[in-house]
mmCIF file of the N, C-alpha and C atoms, coordinates in Angstrom:
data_MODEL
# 
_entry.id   MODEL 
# 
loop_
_atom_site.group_PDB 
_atom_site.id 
_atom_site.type_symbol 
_atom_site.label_atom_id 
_atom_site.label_alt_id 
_atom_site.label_comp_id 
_atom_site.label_asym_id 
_atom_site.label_entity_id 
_atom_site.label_seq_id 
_atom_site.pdbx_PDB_ins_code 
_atom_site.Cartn_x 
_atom_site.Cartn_y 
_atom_site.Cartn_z 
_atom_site.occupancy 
_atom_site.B_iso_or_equiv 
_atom_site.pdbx_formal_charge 
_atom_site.auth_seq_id 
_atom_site.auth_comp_id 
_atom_site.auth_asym_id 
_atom_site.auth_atom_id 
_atom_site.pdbx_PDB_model_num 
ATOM 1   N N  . UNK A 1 1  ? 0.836   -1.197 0.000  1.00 0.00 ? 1  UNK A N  1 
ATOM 2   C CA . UNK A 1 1  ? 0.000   0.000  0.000  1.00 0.00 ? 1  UNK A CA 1 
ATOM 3   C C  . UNK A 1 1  ? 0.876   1.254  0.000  1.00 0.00 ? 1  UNK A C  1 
ATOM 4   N N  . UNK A 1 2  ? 0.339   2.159  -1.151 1.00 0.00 ? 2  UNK A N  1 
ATOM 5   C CA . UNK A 1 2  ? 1.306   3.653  -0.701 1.00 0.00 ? 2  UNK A CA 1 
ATOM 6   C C  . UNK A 1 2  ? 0.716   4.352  0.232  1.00 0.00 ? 2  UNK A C  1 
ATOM 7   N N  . UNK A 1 3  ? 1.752   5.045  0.835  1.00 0.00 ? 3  UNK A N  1 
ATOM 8   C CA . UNK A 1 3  ? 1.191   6.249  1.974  1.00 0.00 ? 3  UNK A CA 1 
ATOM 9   C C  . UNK A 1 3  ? 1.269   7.465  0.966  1.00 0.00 ? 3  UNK A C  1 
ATOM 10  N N  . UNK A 1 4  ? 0.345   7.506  2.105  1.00 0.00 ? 4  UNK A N  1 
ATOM 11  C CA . UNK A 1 4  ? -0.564  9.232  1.457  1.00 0.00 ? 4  UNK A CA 1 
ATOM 12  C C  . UNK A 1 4  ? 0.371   10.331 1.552  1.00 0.00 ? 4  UNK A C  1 
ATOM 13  N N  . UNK A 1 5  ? 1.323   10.388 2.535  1.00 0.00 ? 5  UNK A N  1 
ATOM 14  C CA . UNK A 1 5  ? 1.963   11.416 3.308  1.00 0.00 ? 5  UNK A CA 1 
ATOM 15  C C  . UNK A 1 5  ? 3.456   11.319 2.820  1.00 0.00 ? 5  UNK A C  1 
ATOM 16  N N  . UNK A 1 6  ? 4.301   11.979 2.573  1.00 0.00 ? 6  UNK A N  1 
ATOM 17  C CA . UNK A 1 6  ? 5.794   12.155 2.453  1.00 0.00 ? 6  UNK A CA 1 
ATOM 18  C C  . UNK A 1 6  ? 6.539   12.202 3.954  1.00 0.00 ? 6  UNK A C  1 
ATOM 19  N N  . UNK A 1 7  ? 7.627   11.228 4.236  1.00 0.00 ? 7  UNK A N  1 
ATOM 20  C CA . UNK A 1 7  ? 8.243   11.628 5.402  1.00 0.00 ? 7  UNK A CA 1 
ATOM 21  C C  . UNK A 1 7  ? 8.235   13.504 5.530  1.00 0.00 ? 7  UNK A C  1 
ATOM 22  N N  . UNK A 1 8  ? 8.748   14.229 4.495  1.00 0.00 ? 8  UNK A N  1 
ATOM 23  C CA . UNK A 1 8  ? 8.404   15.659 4.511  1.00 0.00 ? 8  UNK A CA 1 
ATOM 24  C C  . UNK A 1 8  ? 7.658   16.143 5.190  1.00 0.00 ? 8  UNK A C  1 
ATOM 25  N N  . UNK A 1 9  ? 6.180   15.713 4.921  1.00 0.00 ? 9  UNK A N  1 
ATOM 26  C CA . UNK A 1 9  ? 5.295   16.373 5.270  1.00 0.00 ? 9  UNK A CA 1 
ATOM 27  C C  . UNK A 1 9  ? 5.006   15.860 6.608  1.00 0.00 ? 9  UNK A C  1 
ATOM 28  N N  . UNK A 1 10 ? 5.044   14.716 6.874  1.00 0.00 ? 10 UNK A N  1 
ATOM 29  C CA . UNK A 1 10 ? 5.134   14.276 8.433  1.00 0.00 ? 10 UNK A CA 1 
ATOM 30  C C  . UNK A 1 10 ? 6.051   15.135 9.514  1.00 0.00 ? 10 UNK A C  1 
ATOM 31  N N  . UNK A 1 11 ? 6.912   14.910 8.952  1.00 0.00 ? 11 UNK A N  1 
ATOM 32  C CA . UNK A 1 11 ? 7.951   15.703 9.593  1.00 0.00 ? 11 UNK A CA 1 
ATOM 33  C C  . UNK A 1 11 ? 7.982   17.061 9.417  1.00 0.00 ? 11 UNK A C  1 
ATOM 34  N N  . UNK A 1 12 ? 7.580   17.995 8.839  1.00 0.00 ? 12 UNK A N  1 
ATOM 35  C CA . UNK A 1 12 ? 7.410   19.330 9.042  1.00 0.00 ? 12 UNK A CA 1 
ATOM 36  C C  . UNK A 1 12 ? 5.341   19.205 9.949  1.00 0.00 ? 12 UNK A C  1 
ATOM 37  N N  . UNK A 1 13 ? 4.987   18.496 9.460  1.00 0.00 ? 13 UNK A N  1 
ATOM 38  C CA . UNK A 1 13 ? 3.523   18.444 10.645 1.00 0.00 ? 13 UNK A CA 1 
ATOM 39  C C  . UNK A 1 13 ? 4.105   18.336 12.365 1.00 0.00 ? 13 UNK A C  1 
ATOM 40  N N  . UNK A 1 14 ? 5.152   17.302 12.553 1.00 0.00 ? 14 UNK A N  1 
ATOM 41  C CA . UNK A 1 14 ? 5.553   16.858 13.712 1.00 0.00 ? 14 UNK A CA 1 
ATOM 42  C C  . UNK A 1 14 ? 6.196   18.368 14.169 1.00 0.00 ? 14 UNK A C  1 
ATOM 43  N N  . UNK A 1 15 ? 7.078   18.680 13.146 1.00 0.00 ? 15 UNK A N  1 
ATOM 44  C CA . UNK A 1 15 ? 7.564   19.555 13.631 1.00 0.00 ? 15 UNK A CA 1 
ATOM 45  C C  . UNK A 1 15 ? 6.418   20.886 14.383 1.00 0.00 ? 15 UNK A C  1 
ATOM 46  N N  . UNK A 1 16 ? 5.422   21.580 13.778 1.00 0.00 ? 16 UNK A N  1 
ATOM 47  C CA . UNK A 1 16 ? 4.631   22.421 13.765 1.00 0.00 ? 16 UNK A CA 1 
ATOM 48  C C  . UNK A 1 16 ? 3.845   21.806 15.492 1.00 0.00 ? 16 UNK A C  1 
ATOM 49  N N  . UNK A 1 17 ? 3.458   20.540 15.783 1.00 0.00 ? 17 UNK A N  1 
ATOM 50  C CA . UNK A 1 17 ? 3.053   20.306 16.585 1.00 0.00 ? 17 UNK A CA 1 
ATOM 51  C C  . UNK A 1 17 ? 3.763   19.819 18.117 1.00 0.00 ? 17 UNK A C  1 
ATOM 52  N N  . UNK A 1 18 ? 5.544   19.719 17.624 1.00 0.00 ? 18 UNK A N  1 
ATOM 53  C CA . UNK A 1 18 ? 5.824   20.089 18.748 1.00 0.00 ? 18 UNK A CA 1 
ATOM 54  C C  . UNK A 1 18 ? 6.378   20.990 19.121 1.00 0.00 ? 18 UNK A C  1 
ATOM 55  N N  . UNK A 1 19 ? 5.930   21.945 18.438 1.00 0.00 ? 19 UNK A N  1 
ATOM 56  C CA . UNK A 1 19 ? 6.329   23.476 18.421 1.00 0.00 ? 19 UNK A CA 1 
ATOM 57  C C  . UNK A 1 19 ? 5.138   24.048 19.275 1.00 0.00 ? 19 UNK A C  1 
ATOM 58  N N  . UNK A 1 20 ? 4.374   23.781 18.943 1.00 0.00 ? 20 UNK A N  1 
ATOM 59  C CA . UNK A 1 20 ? 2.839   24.866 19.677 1.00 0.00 ? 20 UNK A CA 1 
ATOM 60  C C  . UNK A 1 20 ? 3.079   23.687 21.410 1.00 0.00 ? 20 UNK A C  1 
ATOM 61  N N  . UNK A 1 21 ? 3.682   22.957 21.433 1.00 0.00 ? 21 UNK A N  1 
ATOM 62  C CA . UNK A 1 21 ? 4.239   21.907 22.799 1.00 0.00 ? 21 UNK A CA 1 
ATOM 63  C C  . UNK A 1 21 ? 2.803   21.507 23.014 1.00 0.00 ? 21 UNK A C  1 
ATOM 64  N N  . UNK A 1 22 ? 1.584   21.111 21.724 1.00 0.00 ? 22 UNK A N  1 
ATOM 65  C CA . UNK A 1 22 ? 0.525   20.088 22.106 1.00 0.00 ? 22 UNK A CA 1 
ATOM 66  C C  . UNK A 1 22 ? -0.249  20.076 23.405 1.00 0.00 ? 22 UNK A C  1 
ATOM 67  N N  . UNK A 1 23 ? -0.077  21.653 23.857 1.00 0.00 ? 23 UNK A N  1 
ATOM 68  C CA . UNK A 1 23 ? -0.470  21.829 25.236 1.00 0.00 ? 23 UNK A CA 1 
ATOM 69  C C  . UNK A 1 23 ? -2.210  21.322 25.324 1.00 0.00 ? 23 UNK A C  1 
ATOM 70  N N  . UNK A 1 24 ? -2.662  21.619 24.337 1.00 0.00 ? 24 UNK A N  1 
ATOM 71  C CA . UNK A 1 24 ? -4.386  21.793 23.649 1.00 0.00 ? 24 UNK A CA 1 
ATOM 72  C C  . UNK A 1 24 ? -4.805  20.750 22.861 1.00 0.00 ? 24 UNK A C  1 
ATOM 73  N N  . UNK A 1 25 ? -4.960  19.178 23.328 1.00 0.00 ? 25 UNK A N  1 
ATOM 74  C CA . UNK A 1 25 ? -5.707  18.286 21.997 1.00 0.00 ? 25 UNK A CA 1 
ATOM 75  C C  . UNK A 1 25 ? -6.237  18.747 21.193 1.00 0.00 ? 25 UNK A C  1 
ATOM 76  N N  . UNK A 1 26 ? -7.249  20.113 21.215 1.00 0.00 ? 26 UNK A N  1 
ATOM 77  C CA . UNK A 1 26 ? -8.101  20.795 20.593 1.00 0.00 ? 26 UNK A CA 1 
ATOM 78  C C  . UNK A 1 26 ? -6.985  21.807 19.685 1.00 0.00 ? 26 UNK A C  1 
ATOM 79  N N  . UNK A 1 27 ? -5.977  21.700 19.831 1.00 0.00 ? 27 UNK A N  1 
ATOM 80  C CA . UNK A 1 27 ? -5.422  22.643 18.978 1.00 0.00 ? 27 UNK A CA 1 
ATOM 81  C C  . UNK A 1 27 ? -4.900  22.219 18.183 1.00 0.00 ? 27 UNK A C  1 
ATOM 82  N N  . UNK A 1 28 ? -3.991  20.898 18.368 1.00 0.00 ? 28 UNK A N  1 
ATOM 83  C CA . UNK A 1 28 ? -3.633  19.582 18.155 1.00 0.00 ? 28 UNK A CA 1 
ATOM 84  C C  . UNK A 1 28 ? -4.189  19.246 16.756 1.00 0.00 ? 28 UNK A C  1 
ATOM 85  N N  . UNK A 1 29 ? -5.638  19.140 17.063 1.00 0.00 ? 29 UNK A N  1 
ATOM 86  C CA . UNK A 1 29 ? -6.915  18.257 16.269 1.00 0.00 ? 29 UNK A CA 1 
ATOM 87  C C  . UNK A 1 29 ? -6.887  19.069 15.234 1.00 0.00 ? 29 UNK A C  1 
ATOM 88  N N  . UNK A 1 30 ? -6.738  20.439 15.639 1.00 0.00 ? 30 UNK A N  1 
ATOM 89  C CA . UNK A 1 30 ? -7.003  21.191 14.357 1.00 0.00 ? 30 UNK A CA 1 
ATOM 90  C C  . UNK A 1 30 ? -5.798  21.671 13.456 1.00 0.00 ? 30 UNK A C  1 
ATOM 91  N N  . UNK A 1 31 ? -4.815  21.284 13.491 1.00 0.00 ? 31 UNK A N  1 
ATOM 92  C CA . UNK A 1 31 ? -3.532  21.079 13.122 1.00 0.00 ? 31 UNK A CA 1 
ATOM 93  C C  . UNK A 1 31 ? -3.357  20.018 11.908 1.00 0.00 ? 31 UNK A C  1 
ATOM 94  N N  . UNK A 1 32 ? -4.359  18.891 13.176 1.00 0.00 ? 32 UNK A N  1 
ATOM 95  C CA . UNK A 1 32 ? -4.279  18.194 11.680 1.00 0.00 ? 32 UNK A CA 1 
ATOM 96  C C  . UNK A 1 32 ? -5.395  17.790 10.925 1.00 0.00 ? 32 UNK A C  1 
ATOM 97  N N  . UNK A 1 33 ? -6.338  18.334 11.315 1.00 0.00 ? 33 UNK A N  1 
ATOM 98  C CA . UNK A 1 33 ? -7.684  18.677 10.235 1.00 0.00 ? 33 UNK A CA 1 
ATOM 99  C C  . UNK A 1 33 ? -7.080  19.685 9.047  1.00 0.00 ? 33 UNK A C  1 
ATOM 100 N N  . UNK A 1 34 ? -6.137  20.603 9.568  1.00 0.00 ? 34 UNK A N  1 
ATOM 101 C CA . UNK A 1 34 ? -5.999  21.769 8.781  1.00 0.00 ? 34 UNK A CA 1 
ATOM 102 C C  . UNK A 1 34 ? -4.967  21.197 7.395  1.00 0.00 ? 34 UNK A C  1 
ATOM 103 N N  . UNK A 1 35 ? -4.068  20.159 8.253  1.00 0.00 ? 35 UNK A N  1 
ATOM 104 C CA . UNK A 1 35 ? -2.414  19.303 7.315  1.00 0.00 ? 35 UNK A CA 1 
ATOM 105 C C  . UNK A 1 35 ? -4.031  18.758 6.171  1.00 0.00 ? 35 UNK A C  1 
ATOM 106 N N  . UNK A 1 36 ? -4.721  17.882 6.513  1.00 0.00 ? 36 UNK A N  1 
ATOM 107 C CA . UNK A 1 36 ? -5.714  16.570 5.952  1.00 0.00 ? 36 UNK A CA 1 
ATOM 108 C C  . UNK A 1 36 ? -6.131  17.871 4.567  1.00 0.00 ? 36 UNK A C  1 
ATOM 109 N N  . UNK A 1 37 ? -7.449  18.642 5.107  1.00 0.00 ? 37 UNK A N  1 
ATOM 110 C CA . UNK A 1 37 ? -7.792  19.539 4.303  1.00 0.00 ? 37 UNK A CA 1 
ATOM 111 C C  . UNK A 1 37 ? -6.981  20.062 3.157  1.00 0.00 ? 37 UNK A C  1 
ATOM 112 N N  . UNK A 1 38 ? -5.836  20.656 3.554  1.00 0.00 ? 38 UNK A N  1 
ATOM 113 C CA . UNK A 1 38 ? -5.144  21.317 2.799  1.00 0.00 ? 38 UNK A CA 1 
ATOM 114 C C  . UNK A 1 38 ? -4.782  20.324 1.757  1.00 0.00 ? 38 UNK A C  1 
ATOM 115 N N  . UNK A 1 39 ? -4.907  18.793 2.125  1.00 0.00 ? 39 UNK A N  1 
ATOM 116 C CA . UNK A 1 39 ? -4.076  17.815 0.745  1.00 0.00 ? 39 UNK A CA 1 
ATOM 117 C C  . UNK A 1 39 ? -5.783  17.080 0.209  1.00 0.00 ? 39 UNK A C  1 
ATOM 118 N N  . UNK A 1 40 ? -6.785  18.174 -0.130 1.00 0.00 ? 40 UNK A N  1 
ATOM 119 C CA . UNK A 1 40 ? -8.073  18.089 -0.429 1.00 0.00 ? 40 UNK A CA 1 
ATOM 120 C C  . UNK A 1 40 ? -8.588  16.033 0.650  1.00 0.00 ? 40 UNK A C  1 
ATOM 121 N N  . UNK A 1 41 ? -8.411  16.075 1.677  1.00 0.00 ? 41 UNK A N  1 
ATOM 122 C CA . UNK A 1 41 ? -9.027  14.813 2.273  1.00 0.00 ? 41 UNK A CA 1 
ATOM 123 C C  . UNK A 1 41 ? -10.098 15.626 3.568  1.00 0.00 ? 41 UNK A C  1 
ATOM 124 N N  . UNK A 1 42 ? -11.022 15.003 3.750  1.00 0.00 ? 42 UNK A N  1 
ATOM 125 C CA . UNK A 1 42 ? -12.544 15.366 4.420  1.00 0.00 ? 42 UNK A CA 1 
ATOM 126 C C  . UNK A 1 42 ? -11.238 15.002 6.168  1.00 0.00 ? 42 UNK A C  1 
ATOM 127 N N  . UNK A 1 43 ? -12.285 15.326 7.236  1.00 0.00 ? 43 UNK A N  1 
ATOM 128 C CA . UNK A 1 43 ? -11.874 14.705 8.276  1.00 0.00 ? 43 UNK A CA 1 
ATOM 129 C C  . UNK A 1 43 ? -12.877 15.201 9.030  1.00 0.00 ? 43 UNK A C  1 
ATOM 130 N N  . UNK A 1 44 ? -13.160 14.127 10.238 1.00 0.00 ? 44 UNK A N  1 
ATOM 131 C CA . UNK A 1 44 ? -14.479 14.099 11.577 1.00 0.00 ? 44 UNK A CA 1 
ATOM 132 C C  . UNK A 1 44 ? -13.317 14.988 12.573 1.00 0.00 ? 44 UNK A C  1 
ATOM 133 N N  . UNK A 1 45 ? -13.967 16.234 12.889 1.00 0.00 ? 45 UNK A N  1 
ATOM 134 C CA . UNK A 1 45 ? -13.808 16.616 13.987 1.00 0.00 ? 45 UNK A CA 1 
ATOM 135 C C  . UNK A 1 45 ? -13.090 16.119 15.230 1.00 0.00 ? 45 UNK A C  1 
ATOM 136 N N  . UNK A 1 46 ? -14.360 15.015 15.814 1.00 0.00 ? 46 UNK A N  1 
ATOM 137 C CA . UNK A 1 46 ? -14.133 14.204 16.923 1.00 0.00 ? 46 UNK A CA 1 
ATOM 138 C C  . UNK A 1 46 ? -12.870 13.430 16.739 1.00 0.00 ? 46 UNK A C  1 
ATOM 139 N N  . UNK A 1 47 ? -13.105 13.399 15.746 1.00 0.00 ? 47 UNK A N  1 
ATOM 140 C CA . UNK A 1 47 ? -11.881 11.871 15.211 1.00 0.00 ? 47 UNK A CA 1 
ATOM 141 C C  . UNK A 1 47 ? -10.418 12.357 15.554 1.00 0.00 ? 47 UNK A C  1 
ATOM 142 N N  . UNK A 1 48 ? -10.416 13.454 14.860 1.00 0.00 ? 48 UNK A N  1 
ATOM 143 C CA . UNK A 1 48 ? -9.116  14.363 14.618 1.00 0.00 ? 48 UNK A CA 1 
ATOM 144 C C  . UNK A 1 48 ? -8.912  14.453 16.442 1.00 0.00 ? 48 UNK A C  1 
ATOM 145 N N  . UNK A 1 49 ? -9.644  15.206 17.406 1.00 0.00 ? 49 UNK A N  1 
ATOM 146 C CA . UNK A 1 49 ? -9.199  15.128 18.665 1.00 0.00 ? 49 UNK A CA 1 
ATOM 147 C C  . UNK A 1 49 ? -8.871  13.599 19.105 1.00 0.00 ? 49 UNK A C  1 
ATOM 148 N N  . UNK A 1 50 ? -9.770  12.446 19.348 1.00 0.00 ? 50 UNK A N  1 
ATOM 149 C CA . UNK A 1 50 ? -9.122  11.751 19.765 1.00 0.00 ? 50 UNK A CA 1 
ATOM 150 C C  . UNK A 1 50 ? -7.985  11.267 18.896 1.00 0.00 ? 50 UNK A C  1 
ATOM 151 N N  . UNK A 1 51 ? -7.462  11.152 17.677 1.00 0.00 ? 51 UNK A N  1 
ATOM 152 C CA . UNK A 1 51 ? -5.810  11.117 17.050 1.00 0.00 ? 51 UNK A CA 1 
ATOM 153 C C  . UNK A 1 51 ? -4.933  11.748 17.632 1.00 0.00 ? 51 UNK A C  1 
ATOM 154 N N  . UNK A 1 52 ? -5.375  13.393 17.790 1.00 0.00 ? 52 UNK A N  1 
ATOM 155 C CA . UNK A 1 52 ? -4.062  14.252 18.551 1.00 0.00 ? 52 UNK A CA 1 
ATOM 156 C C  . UNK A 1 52 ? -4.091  13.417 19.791 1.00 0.00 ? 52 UNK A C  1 
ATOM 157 N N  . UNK A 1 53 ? -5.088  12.965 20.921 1.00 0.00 ? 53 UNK A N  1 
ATOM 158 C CA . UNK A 1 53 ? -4.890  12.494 22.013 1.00 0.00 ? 53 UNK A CA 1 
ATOM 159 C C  . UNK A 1 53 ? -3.577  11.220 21.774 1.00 0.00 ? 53 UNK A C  1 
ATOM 160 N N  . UNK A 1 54 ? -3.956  10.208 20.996 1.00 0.00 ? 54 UNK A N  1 
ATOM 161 C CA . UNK A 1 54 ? -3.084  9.582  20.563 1.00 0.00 ? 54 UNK A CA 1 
ATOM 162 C C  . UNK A 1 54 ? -1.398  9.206  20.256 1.00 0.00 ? 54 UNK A C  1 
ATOM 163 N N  . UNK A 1 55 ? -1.653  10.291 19.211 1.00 0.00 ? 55 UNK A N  1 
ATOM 164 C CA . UNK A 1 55 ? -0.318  10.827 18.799 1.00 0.00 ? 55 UNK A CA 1 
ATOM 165 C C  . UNK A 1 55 ? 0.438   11.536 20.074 1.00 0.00 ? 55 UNK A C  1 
ATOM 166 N N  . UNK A 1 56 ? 0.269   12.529 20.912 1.00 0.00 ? 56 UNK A N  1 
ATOM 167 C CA . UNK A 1 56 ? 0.336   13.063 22.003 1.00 0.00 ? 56 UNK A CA 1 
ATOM 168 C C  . UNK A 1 56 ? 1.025   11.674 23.059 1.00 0.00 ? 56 UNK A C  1 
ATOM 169 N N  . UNK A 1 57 ? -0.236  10.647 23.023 1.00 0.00 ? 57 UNK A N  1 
ATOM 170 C CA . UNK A 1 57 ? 0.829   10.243 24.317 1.00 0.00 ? 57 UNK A CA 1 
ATOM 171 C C  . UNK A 1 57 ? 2.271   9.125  23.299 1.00 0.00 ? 57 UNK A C  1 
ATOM 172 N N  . UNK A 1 58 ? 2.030   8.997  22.314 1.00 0.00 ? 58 UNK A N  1 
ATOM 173 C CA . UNK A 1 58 ? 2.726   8.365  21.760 1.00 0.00 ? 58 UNK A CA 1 
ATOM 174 C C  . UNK A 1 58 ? 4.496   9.280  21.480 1.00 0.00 ? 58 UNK A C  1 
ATOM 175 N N  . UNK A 1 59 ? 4.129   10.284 21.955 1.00 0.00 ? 59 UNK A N  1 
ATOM 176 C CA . UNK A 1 59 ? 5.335   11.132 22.065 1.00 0.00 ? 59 UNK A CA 1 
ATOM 177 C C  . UNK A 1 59 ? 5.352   11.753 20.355 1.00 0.00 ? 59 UNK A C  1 
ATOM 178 N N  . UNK A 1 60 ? 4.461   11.895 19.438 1.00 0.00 ? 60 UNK A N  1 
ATOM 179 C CA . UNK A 1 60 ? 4.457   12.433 18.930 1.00 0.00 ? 60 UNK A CA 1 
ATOM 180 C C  . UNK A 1 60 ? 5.564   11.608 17.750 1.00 0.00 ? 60 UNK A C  1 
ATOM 181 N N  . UNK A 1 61 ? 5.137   10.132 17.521 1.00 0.00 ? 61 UNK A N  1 
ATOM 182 C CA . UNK A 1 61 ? 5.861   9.495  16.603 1.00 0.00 ? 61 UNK A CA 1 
ATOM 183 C C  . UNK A 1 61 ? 5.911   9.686  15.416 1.00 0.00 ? 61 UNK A C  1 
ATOM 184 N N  . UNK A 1 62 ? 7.067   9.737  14.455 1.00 0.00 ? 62 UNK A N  1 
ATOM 185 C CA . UNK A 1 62 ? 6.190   9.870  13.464 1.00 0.00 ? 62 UNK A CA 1 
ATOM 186 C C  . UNK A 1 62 ? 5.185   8.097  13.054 1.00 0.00 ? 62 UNK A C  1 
ATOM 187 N N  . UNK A 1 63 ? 5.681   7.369  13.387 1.00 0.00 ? 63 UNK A N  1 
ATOM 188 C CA . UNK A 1 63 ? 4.912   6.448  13.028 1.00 0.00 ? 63 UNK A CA 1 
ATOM 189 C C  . UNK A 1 63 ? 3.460   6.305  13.024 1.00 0.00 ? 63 UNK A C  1 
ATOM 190 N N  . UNK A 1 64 ? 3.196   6.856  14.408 1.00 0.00 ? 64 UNK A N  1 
ATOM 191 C CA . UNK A 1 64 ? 2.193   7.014  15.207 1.00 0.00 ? 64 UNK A CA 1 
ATOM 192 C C  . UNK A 1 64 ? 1.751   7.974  14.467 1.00 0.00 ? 64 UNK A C  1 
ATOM 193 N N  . UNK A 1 65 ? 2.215   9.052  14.042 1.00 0.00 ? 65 UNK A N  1 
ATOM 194 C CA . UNK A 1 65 ? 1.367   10.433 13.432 1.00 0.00 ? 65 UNK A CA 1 
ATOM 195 C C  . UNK A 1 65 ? 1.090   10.171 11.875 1.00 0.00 ? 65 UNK A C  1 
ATOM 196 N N  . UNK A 1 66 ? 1.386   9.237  11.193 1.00 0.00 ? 66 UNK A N  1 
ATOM 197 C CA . UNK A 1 66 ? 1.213   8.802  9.643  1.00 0.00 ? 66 UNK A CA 1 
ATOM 198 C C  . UNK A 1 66 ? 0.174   8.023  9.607  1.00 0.00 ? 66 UNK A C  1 
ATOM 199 N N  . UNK A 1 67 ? 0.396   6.822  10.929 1.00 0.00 ? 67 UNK A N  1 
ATOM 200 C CA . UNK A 1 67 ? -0.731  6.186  10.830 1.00 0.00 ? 67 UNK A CA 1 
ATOM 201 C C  . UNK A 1 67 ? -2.353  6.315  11.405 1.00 0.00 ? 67 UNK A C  1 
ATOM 202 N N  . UNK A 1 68 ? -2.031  7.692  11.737 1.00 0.00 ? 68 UNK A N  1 
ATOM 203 C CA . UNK A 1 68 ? -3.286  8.479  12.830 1.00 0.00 ? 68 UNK A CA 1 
ATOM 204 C C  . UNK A 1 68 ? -4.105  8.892  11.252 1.00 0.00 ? 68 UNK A C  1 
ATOM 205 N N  . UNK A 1 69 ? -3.051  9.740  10.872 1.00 0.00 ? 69 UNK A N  1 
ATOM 206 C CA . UNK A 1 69 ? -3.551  10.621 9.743  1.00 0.00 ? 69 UNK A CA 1 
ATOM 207 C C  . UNK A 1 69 ? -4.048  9.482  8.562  1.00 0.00 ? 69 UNK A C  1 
ATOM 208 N N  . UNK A 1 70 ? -3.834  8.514  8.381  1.00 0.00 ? 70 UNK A N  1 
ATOM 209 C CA . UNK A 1 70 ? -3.942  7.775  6.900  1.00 0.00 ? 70 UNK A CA 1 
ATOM 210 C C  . UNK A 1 70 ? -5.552  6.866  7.731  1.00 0.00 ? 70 UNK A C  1 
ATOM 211 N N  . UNK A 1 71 ? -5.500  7.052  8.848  1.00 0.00 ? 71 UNK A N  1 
ATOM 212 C CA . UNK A 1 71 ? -6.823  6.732  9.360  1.00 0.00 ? 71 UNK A CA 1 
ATOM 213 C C  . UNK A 1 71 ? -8.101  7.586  9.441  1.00 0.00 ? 71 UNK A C  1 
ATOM 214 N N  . UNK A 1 72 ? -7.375  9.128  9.519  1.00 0.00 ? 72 UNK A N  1 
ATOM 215 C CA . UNK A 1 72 ? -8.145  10.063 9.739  1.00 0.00 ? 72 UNK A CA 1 
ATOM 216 C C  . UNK A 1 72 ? -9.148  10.435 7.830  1.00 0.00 ? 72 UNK A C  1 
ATOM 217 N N  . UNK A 1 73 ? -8.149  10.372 7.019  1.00 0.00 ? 73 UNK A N  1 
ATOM 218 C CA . UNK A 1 73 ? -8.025  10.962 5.911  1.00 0.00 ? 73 UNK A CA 1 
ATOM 219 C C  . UNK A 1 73 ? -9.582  10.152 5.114  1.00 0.00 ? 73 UNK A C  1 
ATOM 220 N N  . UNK A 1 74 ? -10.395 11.489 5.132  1.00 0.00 ? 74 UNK A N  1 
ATOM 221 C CA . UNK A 1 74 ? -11.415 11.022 4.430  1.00 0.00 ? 74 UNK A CA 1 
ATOM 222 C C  . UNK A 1 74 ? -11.382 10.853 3.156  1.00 0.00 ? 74 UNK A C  1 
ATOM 223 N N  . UNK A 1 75 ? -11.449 10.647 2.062  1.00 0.00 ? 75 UNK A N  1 
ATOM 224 C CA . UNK A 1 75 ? -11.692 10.982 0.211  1.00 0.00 ? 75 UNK A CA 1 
ATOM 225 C C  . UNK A 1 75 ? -12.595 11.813 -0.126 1.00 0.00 ? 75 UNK A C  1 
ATOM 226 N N  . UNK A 1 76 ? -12.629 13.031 -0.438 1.00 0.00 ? 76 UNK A N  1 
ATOM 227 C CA . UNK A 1 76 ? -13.821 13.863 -0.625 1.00 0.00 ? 76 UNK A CA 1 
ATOM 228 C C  . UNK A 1 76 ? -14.415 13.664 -1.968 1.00 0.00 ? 76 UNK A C  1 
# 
């Protein structure tokens, strides 16, 4: 299966989110509603918070953050 995402873009997302230091799931969520959107893919709200929760305790993997997002990523 291909991934959706470029180490790039993971890694400048990771970067952006442990920059704002993920203090806010809710800010988190919308971080990466905003990454999803921008590469035209739909995303649930709810969904997106519990992922940042996720990703968050996972220390912010990228593994963990590719496979949050390729879960999150709707097809519009």
């Amino acid at each position: 299966m291909k991934e959706r995402f470029s180490v790039t873009e993971l890694t400048a997302l990771r970067n952006d989110l442990l920059q704002s230091g993920m203090i806010d799931s809710r800010e988190a969520a919308e971080l990466l509603q905003v990454f999803l959107m921008g590469r035209g893919y739909g995303v649930s709200p709810e969904a997106a918070i519990d992922a940042a929760g996720r990703v968050e305790m996972a220390g912010c993997a990228l593994r963990v953050l590719q496979h949050e997002l390729e879960n999150l990523a709707l097809v519009m």
